[in-house]
C-alpha positions in Angstrom: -21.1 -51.8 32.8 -18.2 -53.7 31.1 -19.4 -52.5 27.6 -19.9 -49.2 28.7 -16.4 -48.7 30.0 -14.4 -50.5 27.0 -17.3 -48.0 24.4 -15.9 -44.9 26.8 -12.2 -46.3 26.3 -12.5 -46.5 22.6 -13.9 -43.2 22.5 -11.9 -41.5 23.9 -8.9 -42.9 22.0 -10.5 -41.6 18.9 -11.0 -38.7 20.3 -7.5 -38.2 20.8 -6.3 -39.8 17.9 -8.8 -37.8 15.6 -6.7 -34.6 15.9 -5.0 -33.2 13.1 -1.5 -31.5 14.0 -3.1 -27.9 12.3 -0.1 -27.1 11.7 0.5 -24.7 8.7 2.2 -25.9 5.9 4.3 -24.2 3.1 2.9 -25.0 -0.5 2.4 -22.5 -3.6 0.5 -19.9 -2.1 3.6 -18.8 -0.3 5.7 -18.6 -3.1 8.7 -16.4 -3.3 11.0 -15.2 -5.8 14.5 -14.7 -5.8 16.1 -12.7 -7.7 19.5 -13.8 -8.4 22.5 -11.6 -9.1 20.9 -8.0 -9.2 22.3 -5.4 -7.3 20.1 -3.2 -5.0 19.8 -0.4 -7.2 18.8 -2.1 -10.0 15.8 -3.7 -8.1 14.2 0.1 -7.5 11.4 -0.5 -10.0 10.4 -3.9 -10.2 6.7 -5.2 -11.4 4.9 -8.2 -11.5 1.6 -8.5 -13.7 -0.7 -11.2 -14.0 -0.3 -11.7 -18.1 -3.6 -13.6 -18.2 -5.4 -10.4 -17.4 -2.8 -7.6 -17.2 -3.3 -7.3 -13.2 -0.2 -5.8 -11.7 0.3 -7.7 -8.4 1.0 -6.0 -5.2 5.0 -6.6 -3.9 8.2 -5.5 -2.6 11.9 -6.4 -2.1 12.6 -8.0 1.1 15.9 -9.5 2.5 19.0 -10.6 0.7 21.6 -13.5 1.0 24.8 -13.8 -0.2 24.1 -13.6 -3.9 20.1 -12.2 -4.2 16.6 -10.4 -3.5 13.4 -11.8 -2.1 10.6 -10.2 -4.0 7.9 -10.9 -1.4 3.8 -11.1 -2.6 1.4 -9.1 -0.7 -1.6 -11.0 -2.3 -1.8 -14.5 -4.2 0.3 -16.2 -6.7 -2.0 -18.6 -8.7 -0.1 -21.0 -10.6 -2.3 -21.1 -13.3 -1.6 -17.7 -14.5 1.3 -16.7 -16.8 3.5 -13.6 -14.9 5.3 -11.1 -16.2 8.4 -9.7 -14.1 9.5 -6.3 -15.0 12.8 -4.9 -13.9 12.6 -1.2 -15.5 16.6 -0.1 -14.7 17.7 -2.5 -17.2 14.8 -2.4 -19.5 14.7 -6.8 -18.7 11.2 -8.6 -18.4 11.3 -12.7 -17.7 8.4 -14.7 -18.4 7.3 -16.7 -15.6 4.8 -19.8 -17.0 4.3 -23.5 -17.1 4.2 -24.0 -13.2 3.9 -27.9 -12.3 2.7 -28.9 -8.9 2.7 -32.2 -7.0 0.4 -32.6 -3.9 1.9 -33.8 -0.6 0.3 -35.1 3.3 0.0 -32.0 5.7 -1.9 -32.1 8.9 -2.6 -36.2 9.0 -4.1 -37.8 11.8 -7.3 -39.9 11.9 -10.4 -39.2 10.2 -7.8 -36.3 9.0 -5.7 -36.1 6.1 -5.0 -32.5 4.4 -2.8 -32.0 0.9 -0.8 -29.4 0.3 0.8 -28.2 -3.6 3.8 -27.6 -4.1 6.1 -26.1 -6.8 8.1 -29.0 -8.7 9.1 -26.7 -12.0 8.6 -23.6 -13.8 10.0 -21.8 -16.9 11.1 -18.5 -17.0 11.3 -16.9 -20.7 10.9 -20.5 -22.1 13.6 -22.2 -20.4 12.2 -25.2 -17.6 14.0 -25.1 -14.1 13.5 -27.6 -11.5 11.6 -26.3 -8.2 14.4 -27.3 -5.9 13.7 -25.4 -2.8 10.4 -26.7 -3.2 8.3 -22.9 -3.3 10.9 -20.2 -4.4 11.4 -19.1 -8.0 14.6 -18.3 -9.7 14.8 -15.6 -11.8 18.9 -15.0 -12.7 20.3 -12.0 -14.1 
């Protein structure tokens, strides 16, 4: 009886210890990009395409802060792919490339242990910038 109580004990704490938190985590597929020092108006005809097979991704302006635009993604951002942002007002395109990732712990408990990427740099039009808000993109006018 003694074993069987101390075997129901020590299952029960892995039981509850095997949980993972399942909590969602943040990483590259949620990427956003910001759009930095564009006015409204000159954000009315903005495209994205996939320049690895000329695939124009599905998006559109969201909220601004005190000196840009969101441009939200309706579908996935693979980092593996070179992107092509066109803003047609001003006849600009960046090139958005090179995208370097690190992996980090999400959802760890025992038995449990998920990774998540995240964006540590990018270059747009050849020039390397530094991920610092971990998952946005910079694009400046």
């Amino acid at each position: 009886m003694k074993i069987a109580s101390i075997l129901l004990i020590f299952l029960l704490l892995l039981g509850v210890n095997s949980c993972c938190t399942e909590m969602y985590c943040l990483g590259v597929e949620d990427i956003n990009i910001k759009l930095q020092d564009f006015s409204l108006a000159e954000l009315e005809s903005v495209t994205l395409v996939n320049a690895n097979n000329n695939y124009i991704l599905n998006t559109y302006i969201d909220i601004q802060d005190e000196n840009g635009f969101f441009l939200r993604l309706n579908e996935a951002f693979y980092i593996g792919n070179n992107y092509i942002l066109s803003i047609d007002s001003g006849n600009l395109s960046y090139t958005l490339s090179d995208f370097k990732t690190s992996k980090e712990k999400c959802n760890t408990g025992f038995m449990c242990r998920d990774y998540i990427e995240h964006l540590e740099s990018y270059k747009v039009n050849g020039v390397a910038y530094s991920a610092n808000n971990r998952d946005l993109i910079v694009v400046n006018r």
